[in-house]
N, C-alpha and C positions, 0 to 999 in steps of 0.2 A: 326379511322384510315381509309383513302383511300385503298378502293379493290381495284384500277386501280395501286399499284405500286406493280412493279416485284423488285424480288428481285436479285443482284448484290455483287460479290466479287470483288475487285479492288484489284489490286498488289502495293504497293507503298514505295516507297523508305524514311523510317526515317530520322529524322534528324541528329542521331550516325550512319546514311549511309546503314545498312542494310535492304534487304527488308522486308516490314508484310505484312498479309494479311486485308483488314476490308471489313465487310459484312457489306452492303448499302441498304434502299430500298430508289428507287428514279422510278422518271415519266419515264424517257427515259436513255440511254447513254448519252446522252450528258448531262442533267442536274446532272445526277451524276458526271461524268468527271469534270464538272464547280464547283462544291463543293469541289472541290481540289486544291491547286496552280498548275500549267501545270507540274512543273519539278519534277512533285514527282510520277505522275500516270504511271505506267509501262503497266499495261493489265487491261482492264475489262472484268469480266464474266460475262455473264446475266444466267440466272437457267431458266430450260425449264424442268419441271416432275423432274427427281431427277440427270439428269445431267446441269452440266453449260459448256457453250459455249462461247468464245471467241468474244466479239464483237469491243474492241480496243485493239490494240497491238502496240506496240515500238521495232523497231530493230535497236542498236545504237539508231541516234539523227531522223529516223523518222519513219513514222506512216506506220506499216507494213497493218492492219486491221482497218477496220472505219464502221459501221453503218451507214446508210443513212442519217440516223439527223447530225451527227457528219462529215460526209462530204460535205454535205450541208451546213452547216454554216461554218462561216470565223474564226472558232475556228486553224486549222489545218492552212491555210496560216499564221495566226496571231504569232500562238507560238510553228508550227514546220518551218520554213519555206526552210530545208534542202528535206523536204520531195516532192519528185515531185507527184504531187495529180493525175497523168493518173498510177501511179504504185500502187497505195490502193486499196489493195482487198477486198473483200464483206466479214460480215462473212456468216457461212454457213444458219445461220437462214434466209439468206435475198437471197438466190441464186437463188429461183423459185419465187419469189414475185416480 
């Protein structure tokens, strides 16, 4: 198994409607996020030592929190596009970087 993947909790909405949780390891936020169809990912957490940190988030229909990668690519115009992209905030892991 690849040492370069972190590991990640994503919030996501079933298909009997209620939310679960599922623990991912993936390369980035966004390639985890893309491992999902768009309308089902509510929040991803990335794990940092023994806390997880918020690196996408959904409020209503758009994207409250985004990762550099994830707002970067045309993931967020393509399948939020209520969300205005000067109002997504960093998460905090990305604040002094």
């Amino acid at each position: 198994m690849n040492q370069y993947l972190n590991q990640y909790r994503i919030v996501i909405k079933c298909k009997a409607g209620f939310f679960t949780v599922v623990e991912k390891k993936s390369e980035s936020p966004l390639s985890c996020l893309q491992s999902f169809h768009h309308s089902v990912v509510h929040t991803i957490e990335e794990k940092h030592g023994n806390t997880f940190l918020t690196v996408f988030a959904l409020k209503g229909p758009r994207v409250y929190i985004a990762s550099i990668d994830i707002f970067k690519s045309s993931y967020i115009s393509n399948n939020y596009p209520k969300t205005d992209m000067y109002s997504i905030a960093k998460p905090v892991t990305e604040l002094n970087h």
